[in-house]
C-alpha positions, 0 to 999 in steps of 0.5 A: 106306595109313598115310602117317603112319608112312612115313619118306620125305620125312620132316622133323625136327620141332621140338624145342620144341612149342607147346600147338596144335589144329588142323581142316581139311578137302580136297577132291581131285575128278578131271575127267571123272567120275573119282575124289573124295576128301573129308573133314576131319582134325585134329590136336592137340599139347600139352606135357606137362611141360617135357621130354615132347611129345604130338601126336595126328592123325587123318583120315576121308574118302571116296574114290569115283568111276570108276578104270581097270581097267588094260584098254585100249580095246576099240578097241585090243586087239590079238589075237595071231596066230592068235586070234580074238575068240572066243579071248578070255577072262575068268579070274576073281581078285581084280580081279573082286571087287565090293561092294555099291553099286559096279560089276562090274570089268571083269574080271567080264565079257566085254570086247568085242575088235572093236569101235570103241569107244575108251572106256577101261575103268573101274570105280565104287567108294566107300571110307571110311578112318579114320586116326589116329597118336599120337607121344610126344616126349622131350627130354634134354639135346641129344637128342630120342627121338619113338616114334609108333604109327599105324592105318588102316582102310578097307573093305578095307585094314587097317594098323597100324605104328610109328616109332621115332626118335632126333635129336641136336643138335650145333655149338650146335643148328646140326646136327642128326642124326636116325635112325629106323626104321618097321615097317607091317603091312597085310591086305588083303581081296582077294574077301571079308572072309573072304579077305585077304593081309598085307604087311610094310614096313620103312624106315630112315632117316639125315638131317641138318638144317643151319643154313648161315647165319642166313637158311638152312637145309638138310635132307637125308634118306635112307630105304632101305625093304623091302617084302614080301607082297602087292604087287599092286592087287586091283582092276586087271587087264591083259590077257594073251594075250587072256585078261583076268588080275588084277594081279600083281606082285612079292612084294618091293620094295627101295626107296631115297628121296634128299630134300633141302630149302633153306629161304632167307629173302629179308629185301629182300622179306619173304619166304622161298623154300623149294626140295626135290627128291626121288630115287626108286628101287626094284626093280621098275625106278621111277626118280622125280625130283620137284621143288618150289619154294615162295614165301611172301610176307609181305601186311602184317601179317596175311596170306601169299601161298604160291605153289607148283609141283610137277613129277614124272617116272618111269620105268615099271615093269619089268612094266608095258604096255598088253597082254601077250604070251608067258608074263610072270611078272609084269604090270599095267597100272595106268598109275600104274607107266607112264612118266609124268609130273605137274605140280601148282601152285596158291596158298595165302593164310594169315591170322594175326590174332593170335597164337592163331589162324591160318586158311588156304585153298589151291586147287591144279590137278594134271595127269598125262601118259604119256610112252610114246607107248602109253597112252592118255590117258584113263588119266590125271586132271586134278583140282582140290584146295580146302582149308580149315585153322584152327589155334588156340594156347592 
């Protein structure tokens, strides 16, 4: 996905850049032979003259491991009245798709209906993406215009897009209103390079950053999306009337994103706190609120300490379940549409021993859980996150 050019949760950069590089490198690894993801990035800022600001940025990881069909257990399939297991079957899609060096996906083959077995339903893959952004930053007088352009490719998923942004300071650059727009095209290969469906997002945004005092500072944005085309998962399926059918989602989403940030320095302590909470809503029935706190504290000269939690609860989609019945429209069983919810915390340790350069490691536990009482817990990770950053100023 090309999360560089999303306009949610975004933040007004600084209006003065400095002449910076910077490299780091994460590893995100779920527990239980489920999904890892690796790789380093990069980003580079340099002035270009006393008005105009240059940032490039740019990823390259790999994705690979075992991930949910969407099917459930063998176990707990549930034939509707009437039917018997030889009632079952398999209707090929785009969830049936395979590459080479990855497994078949359960929609490819038979799944067992009577059985013991409550193992959940997984298949293998392995991806690699590269990313990279360019933004351009012009000041004059008490605006400041960002223009950025960004791509991404992976095996499968191509995406190219672009933000358009404009920021004007008032009450002596204590208030600063920014608005912008964002456009992002993606093709998806759903059977074959040959066979591919497109999807087009657009999402505006209106935010205010306030100084409230000399110790605090407050951010609020909004961002108001539409999404349209291919909105499904090529690789999940669900289960309808024991017949086992690729993803099938809306082909539109409206979406609507409250952020909002407190940023508060704690002189007695040497420290700063920083406090978000961010308000989610689509079309599709998703009502999301997610909470963070985060504490840096000042280790001597040289060092700070970050610690940090983040929470996150959502509704489940309005076309998500374990199994189906009847004649839905749509239906998926991706459990990341189910009623869920997500706790992640962990620290971070940054070293400043001069004013050039700066290094930081950070270490972070997520966990997930389904709040339906029907999903299986299986569905959901437990993973780790190490990183690995180094900045240089010159």
């Amino acid at each position: 996905m090309l999360f560089a050019v999303l306009l949610q949760v975004l933040q007004l950069r600084r209006a003065d850049a400095e002449d910076r590089v910077g490299f780091k490198f994460q590893y995100y690894g779920e527990e239980h032979d489920r999904v890892t993801n690796w790789g380093p990035s990069f980003f580079f800022e340099k002035d270009l003259s006393s008005r105009l600001q240059l940032k490039i940025e740019g990823v390259y990881d790999v994705i690979s491991g075992a991930s949910p069909t969407g099917l459930p257990a063998p176990s707990q399939i549930r034939l509707a009245p009437g039917a018997s297991a030889s009632s079952f079957s398999v209707v090929s899609g785009p969830s049936s798709r395979s590459t080479p060096g990855t497994t078949a996906t359960a929609a490819s083959r038979p799944a067992r209906v009577i059985s013991t077995d409550t193992t959940l339903p997984t298949m293998w893959f392995y991806d690699a993406r590269l990313a990279m952004d360019g933004e351009l930053r012009f000041r004059t007088g008490d605006y400041l215009f960002t223009g950025q352009l960004a791509f991404s490719t992976e095996q499968d998923y191509n995406s190219i897009g672009t933000t358009l942004k404009v920021a004007k300071e008032f009450n002596q650059k204590n208030t600063v209103v920014s608005t912008g727009v964002a456009y992002i095209h993606d093709d998806v290969d759903i059977l074959s390079p040959s066979s591919s469906e497109e999807k087009e997002t657009v999402q505006v945004l209106l935010g205010v950053t306030q100084v409230l005092d000399p110790k605090t500072v407050l951010n609020v944005n909004f961002v108001a999306g539409f999404a349209s085309g291919y909105l499904s998962d090529p690789y999940k399926s669900a289960l309808v009337n024991n017949s086992v059918l690729p993803d099938t989602r809306p082909d539109s989403k409206d979406l609507q994103i409250l952020y909002t940030s407190l940023t508060r320095a704690v002189d007695s302590l040497n420290a700063s706190v920083e406090a978000s909470y961010r308000l989610y809503h689509d079309s599709n029935g998703v009502n999301a609120h997610t909470a963070s706190l985060a504490w840096y504290q000042k280790i001597g000269r040289d060092f700070v300490l970050r610690p940090g939690i983040r929470y996150h609860q959502q509704d489940a989609a309005d076309f998500y379940a374990v199994q189906f019945n009847g004649n839905p429209e749509y239906y998926s069983a991706d459990y990341r549409l189910s009623n869920s919810a997500s706790l992640s915390y962990g620290m971070k340790v940054i070293w400043t021993p001069n004013e050039k350069w700066s290094a930081d490691v950070g270490y972070e536990r997520y966990n997930m859980w389904g709040r339906d009482g029907l999903t299986s817990s299986q569905a959901y990770p437990t993973a780790n996150i190490v990183s690995v950053g180094v900045n240089f100023r010159f």
